[in-house]
Backbone as numpy.savetxt, mean C-alpha at the origin, in Angstrom:
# Nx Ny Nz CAx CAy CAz Cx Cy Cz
-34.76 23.05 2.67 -33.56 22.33 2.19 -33.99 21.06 1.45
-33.47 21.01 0.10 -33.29 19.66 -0.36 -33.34 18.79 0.12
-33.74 17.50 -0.37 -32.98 15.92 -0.07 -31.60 16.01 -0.60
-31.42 16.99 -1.88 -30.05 16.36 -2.11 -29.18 17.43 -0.93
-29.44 18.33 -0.83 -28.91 19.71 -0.24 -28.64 18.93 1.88
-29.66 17.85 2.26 -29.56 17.17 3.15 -28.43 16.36 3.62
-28.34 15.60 1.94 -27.22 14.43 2.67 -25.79 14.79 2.22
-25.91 16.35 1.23 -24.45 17.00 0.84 -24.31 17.51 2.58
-24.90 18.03 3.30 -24.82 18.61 4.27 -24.19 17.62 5.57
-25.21 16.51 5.53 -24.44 15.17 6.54 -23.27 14.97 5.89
-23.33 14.54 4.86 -21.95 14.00 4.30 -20.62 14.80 4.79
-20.79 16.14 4.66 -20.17 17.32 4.93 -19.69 17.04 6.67
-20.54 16.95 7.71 -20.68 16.73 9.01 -19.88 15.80 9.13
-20.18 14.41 8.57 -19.23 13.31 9.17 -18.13 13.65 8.98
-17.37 13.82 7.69 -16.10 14.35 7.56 -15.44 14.97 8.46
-16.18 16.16 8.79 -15.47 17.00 9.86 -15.63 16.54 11.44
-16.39 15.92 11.30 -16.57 15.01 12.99 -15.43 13.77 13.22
-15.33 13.05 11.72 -14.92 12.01 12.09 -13.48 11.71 11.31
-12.51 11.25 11.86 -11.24 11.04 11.37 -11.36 9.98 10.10
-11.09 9.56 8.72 -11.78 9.02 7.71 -10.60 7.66 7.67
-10.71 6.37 8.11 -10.10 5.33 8.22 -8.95 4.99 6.74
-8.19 5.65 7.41 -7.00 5.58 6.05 -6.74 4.35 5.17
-7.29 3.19 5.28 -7.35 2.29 4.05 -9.20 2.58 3.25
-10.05 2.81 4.38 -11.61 2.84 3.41 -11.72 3.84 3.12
-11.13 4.71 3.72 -11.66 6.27 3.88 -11.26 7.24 2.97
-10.06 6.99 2.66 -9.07 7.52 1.26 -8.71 7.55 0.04
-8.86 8.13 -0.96 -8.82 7.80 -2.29 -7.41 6.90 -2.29
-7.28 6.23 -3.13 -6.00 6.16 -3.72 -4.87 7.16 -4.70
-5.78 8.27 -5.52 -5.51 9.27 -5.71 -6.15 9.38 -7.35
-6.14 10.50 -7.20 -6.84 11.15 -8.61 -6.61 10.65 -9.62
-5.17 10.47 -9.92 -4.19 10.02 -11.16 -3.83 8.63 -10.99
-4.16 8.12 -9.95 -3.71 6.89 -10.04 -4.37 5.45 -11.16
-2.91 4.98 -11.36 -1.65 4.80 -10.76 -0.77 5.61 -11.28
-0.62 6.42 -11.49 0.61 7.25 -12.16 0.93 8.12 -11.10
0.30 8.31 -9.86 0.61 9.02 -8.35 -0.32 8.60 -7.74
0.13 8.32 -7.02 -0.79 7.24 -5.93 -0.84 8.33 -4.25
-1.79 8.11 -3.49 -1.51 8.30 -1.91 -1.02 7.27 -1.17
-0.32 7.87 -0.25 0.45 6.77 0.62 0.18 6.90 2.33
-0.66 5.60 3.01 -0.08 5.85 4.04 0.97 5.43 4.57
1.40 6.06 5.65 3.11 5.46 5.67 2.75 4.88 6.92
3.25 3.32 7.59 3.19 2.75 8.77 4.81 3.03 9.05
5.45 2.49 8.63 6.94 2.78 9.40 7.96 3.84 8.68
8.77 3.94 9.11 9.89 4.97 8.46 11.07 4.03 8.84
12.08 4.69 8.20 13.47 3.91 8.27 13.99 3.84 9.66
14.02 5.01 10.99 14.37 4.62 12.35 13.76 3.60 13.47
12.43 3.71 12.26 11.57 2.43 13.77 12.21 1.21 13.67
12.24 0.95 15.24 12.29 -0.28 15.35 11.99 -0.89 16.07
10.92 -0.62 16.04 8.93 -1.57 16.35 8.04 -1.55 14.65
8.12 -2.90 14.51 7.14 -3.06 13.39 5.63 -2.60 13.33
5.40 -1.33 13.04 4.12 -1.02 13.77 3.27 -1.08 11.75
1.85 -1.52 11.88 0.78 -1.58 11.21 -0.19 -1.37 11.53
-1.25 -1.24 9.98 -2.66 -0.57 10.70 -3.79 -1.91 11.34
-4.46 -1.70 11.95 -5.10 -2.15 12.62 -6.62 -2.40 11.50
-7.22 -3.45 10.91 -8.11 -3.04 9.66 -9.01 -2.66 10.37
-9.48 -3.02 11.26 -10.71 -3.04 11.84 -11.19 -1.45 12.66
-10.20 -1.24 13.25 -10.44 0.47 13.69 -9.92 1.30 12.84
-8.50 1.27 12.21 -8.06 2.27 11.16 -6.73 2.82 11.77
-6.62 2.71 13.72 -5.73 2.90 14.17 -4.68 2.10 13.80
-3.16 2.86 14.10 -2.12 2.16 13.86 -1.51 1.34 14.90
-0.80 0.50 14.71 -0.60 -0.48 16.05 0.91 -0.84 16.22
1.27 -1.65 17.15 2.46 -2.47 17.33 2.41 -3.58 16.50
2.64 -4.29 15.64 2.71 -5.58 15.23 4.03 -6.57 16.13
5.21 -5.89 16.27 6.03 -6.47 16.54 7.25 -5.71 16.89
8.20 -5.47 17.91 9.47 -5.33 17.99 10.21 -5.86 16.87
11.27 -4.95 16.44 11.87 -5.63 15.39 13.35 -6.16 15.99
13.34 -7.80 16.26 13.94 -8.42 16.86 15.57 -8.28 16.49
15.73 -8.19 15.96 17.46 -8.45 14.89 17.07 -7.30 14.16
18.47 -7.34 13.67 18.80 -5.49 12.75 18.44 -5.21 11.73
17.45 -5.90 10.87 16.76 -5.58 10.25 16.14 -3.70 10.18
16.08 -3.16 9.85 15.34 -1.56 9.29 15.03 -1.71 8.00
13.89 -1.61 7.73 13.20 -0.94 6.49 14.10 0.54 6.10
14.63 0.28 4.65 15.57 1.14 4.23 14.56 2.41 3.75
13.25 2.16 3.09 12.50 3.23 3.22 11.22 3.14 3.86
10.48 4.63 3.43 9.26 4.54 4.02 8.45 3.67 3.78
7.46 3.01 4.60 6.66 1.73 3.98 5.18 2.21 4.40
4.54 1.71 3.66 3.26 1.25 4.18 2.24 1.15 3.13
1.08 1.68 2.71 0.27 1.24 1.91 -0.76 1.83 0.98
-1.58 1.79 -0.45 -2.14 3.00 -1.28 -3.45 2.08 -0.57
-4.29 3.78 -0.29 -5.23 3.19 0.28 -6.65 2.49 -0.95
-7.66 2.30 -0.19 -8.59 1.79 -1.11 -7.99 0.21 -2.13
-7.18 -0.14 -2.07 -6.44 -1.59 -2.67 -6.17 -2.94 -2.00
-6.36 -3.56 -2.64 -6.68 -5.23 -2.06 -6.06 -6.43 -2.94
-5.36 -6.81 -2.18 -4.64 -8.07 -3.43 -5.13 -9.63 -3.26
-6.27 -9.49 -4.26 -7.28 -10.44 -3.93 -7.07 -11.50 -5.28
-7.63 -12.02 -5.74 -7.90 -12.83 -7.27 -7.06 -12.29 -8.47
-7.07 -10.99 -8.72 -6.67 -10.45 -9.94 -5.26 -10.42 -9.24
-4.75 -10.09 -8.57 -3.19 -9.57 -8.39 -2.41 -10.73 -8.54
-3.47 -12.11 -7.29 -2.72 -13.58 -7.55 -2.26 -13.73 -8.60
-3.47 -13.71 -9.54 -3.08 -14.26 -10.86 -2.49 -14.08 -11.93
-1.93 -12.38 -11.95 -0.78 -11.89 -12.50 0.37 -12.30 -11.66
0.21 -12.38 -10.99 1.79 -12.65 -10.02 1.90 -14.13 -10.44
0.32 -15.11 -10.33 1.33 -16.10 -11.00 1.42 -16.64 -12.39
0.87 -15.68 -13.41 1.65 -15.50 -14.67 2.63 -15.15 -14.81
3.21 -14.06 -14.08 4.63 -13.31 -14.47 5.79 -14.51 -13.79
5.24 -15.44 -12.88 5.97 -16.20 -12.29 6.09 -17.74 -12.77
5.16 -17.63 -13.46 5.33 -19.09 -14.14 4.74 -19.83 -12.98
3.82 -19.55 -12.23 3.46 -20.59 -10.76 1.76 -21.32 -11.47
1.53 -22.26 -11.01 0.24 -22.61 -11.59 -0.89 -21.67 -10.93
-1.01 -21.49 -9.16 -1.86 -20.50 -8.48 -0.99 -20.03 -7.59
-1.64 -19.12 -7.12 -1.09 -18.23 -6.36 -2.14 -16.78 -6.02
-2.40 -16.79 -4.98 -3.69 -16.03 -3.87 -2.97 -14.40 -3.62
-3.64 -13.55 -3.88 -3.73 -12.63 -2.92 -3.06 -12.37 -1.81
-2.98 -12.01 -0.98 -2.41 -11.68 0.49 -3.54 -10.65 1.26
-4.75 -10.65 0.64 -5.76 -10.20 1.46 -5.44 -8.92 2.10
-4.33 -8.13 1.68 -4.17 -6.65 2.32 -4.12 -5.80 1.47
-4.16 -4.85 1.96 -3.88 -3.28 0.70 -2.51 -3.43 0.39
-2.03 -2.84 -0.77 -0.98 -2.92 -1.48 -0.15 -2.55 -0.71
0.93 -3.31 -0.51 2.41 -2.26 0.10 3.03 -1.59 -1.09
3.49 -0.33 -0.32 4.56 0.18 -1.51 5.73 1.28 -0.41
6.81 1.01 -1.12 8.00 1.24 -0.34 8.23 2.66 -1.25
8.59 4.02 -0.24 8.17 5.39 -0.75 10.26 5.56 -0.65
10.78 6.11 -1.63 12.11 6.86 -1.52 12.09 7.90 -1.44
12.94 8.46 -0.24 12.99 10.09 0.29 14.37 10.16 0.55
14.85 11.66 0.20 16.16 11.81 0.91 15.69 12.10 2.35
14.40 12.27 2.47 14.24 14.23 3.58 13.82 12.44 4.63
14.20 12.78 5.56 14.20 12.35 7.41 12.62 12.44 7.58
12.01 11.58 7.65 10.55 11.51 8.23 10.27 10.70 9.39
9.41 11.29 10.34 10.22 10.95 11.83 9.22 9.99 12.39
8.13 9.97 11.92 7.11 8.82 12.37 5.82 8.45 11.22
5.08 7.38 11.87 4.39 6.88 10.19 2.88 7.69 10.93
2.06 7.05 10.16 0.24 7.61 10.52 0.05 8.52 9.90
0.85 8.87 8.66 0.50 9.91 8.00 0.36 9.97 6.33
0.12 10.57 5.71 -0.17 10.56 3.99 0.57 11.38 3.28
1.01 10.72 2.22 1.95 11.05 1.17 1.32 10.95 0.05
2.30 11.89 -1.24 1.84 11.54 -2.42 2.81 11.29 -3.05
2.56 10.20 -3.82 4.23 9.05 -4.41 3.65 8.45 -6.33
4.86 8.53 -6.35 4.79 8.17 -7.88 5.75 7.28 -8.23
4.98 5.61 -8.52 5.17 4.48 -8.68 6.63 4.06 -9.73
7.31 3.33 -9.73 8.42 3.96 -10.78 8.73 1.95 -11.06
8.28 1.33 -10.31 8.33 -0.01 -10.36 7.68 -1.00 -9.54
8.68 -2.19 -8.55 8.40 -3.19 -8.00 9.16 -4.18 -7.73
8.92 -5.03 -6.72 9.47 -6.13 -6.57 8.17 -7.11 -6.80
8.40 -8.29 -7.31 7.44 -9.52 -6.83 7.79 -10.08 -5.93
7.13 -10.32 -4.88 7.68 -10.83 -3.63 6.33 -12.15 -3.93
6.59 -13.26 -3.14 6.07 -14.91 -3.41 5.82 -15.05 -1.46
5.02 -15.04 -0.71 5.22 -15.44 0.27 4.71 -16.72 0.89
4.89 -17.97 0.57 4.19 -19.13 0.88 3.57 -19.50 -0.52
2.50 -19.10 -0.75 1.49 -19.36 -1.79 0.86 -18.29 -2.30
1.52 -17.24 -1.33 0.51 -16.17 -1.94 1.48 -14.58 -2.43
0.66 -13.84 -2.96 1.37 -12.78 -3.85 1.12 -11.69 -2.96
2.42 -11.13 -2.90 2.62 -9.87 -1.73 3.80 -8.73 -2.14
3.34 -8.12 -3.27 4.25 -7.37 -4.02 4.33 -6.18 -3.32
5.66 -5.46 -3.70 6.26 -4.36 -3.11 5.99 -3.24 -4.16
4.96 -2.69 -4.30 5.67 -0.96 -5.52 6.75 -0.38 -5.07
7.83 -0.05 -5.72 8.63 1.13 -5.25 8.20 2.52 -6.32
8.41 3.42 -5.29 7.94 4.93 -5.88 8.84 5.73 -5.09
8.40 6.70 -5.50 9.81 8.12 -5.03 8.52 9.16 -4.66
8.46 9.47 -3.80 8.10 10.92 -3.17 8.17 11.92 -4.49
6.78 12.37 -4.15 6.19 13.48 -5.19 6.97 14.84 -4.50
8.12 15.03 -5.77 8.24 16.64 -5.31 9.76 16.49 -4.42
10.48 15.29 -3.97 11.63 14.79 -3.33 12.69 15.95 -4.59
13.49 16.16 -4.12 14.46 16.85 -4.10 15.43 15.72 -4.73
15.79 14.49 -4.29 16.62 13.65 -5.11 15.77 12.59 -5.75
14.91 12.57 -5.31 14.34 10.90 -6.29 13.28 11.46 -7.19
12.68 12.47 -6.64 11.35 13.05 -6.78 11.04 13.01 -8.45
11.92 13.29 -9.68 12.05 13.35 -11.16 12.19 11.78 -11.65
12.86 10.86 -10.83 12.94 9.53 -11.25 11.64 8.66 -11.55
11.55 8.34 -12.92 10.10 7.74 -13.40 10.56 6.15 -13.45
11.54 5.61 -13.67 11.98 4.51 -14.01 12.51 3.44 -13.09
12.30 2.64 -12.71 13.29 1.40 -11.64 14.60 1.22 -11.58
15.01 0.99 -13.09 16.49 1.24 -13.47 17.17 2.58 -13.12
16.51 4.01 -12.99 17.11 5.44 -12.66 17.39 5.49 -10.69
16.66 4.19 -10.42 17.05 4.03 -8.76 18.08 3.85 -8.24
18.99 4.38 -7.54 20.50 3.65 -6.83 20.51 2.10 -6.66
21.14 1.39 -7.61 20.93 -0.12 -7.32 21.48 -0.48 -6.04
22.07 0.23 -5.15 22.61 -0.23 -3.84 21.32 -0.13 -2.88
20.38 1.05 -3.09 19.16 1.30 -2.19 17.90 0.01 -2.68
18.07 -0.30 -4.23 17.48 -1.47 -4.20 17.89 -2.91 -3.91
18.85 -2.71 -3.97 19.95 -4.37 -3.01 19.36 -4.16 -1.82
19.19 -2.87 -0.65 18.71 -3.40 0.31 17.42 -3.49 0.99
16.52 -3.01 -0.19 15.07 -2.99 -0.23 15.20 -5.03 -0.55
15.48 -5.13 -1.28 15.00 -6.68 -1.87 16.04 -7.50 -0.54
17.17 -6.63 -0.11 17.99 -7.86 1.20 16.50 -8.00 2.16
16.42 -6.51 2.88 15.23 -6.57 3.73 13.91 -7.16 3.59
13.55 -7.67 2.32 12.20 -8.12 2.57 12.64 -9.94 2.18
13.72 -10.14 2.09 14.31 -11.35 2.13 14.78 -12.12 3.05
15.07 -11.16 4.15 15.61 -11.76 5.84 14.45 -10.69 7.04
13.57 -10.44 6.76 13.01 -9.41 7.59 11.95 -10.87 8.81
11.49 -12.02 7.93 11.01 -12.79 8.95 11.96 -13.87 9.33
13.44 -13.99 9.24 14.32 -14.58 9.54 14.44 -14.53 10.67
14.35 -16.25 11.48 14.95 -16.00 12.68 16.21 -17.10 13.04
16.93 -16.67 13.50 18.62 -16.90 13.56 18.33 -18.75 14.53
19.00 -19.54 13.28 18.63 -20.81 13.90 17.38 -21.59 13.48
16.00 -20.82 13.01 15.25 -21.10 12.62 15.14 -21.92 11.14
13.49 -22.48 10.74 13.45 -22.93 9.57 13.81 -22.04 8.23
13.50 -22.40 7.11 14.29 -22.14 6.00 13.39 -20.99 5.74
13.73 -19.61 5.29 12.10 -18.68 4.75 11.66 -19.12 3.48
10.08 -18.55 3.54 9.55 -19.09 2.28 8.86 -18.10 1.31
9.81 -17.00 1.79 9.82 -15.64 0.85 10.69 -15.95 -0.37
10.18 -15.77 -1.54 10.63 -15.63 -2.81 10.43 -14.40 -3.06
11.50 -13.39 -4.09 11.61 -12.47 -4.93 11.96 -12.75 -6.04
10.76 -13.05 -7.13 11.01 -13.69 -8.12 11.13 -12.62 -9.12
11.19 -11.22 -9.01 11.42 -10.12 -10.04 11.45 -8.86 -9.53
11.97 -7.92 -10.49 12.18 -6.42 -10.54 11.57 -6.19 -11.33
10.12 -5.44 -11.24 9.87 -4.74 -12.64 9.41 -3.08 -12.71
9.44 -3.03 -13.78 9.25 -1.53 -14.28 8.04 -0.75 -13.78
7.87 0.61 -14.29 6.68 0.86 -14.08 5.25 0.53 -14.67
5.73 0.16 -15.75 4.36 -0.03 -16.71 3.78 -1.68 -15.69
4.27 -1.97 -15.62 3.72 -3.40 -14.76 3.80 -2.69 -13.39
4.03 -2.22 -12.53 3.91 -1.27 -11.15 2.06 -0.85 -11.63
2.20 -0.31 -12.07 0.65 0.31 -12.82 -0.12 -0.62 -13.22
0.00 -2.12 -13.52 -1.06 -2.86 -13.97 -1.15 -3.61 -12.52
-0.53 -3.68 -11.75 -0.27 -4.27 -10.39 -1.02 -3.48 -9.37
-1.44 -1.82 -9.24 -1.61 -1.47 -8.73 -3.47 -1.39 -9.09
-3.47 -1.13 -10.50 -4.79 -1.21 -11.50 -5.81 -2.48 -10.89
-4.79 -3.57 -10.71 -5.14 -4.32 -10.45 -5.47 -4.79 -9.05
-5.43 -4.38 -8.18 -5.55 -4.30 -6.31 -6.84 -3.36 -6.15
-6.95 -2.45 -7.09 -7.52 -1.43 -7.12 -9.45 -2.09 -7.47
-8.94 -2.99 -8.42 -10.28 -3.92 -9.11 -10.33 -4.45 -8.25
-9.28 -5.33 -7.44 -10.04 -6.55 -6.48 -9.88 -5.63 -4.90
-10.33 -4.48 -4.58 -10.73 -3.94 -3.60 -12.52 -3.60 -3.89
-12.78 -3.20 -5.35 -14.21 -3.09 -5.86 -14.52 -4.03 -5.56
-14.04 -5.53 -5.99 -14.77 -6.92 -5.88 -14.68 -7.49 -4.65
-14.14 -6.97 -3.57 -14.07 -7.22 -2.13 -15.12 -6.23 -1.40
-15.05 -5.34 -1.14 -15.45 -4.35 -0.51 -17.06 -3.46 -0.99
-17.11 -2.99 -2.75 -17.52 -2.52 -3.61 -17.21 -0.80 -3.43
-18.09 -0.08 -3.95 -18.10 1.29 -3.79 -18.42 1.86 -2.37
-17.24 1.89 -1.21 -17.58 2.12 0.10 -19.02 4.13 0.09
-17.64 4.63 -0.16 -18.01 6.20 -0.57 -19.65 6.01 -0.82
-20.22 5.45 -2.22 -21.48 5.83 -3.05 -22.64 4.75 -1.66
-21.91 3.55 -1.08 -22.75 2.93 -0.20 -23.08 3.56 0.72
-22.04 5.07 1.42 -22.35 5.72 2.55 -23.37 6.64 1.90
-23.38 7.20 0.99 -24.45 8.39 0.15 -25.35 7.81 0.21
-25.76 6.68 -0.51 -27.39 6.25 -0.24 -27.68 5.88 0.64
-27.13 5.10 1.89 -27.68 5.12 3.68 -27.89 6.47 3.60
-27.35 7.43 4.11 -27.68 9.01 3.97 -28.85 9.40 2.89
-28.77 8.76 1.64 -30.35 9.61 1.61 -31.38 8.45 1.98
-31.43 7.18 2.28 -32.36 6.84 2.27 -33.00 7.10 3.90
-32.19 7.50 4.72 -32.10 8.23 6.10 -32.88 9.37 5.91
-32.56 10.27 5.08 -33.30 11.22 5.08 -34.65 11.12 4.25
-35.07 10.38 3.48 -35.95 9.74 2.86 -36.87 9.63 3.78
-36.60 9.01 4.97 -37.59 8.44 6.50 -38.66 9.87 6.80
């Protein structure tokens, strides 16, 4: 057997041994951004704020969701993406802000389905159709909205404007009162825009670069440990 025929063979092994950590482990998708993968952390009935955990890959509790707040759709995140330097700094061009940071996580993007999906930890394939800019403190924490690849009602919708503006009233209510607490200080969530897809796609282009400049090529770093392993 090869060296190369060796570490196609390990490579092969881990896969099937090991569950592949859905933000490192996952493409973002072939075509992307024009269809992206999605993992989904919550669905519209939870109500426990549950997220992934970066460090194991497992999904977690973050929080009971205190007040009536529900995420109107599926949420959670395209893997392999990071909103580091480049995303700030479109967010604070499009915003007119002098700086404005990252949010140091993989991209959120909010998935539209008619069809009932009953729990998150799982992967989708979604096609980006816009966005919100969301402002949280100082830093940039944008929303993609996309429609489920293949959905039965949203599934053909390419555009932001072709969305039910009532389902986007309560996508932008919810991420506007979601850390609201009754009595509390003032929030310091801004939604400073709606935009299209062509900016959804330079937003996502862009998470995508500052996950390379965070992280680098995870995938090609595991191939050469593997051959230089077998090299020994």
């Amino acid at each position: 057997m090869s060296a190369k025929e060796k570490v196609e063979s390990l490579h092969d092994l881990i896969r099937l041994l090991f569950k592949p950590h859905p933000w490192h482990g996952v493409s973002s998708g072939e075509d992307a951004p024009n269809s992206v993968n999605v993992y989904i952390e919550i669905v519209p009935t939870d109500t426990i704020k549950y997220e992934l955990d970066k460090e194991t890959g497992l999904l977690k509790i973050d929080r009971p969701q205190l007040y009536s707040n529900i995420c109107p759709a599926l949420y959670g995140f395209i893997p392999k993406t990071y909103c580091g330097d480049s995303v700030g700094e479109f967010s604070a061009q499009k915003a007119g802000r002098e700086r404005i940071r990252g949010d140091g996580d993989p991209m959120d993007i909010c998935v539209l389905s008619e069809k009932t999906v009953t729990h998150g930890d799982i992967l989708l394939q979604a096609i980006p159709v816009g966005g919100i800019r969301m402002i949280d403190g100082e830093e940039a924490d944008d929303k993609i909205i996309a429609v489920m690849k293949g959905d039965a009602a949203y599934g053909e919708l390419r555009e932001i404007n072709e969305c039910p503006q009532s389902l986007i009233d309560r996508l932008r209510h919810y991420f506007l009162t979601y850390k609201d607490v009754p009595g509390g200080k003032n929030p310091t969530v801004e939604l400073t825009h709606l935009y299209g897809r062509d900016e959804a796609h330079e937003v996502i282009r862009r998470s995508r670069e500052d996950y390379l400049a965070k992280f680098g090529d995870v995938e090609g770093m595991l191939v050469e440990a593997m051959r230089n392993y077998v090299k020994r």
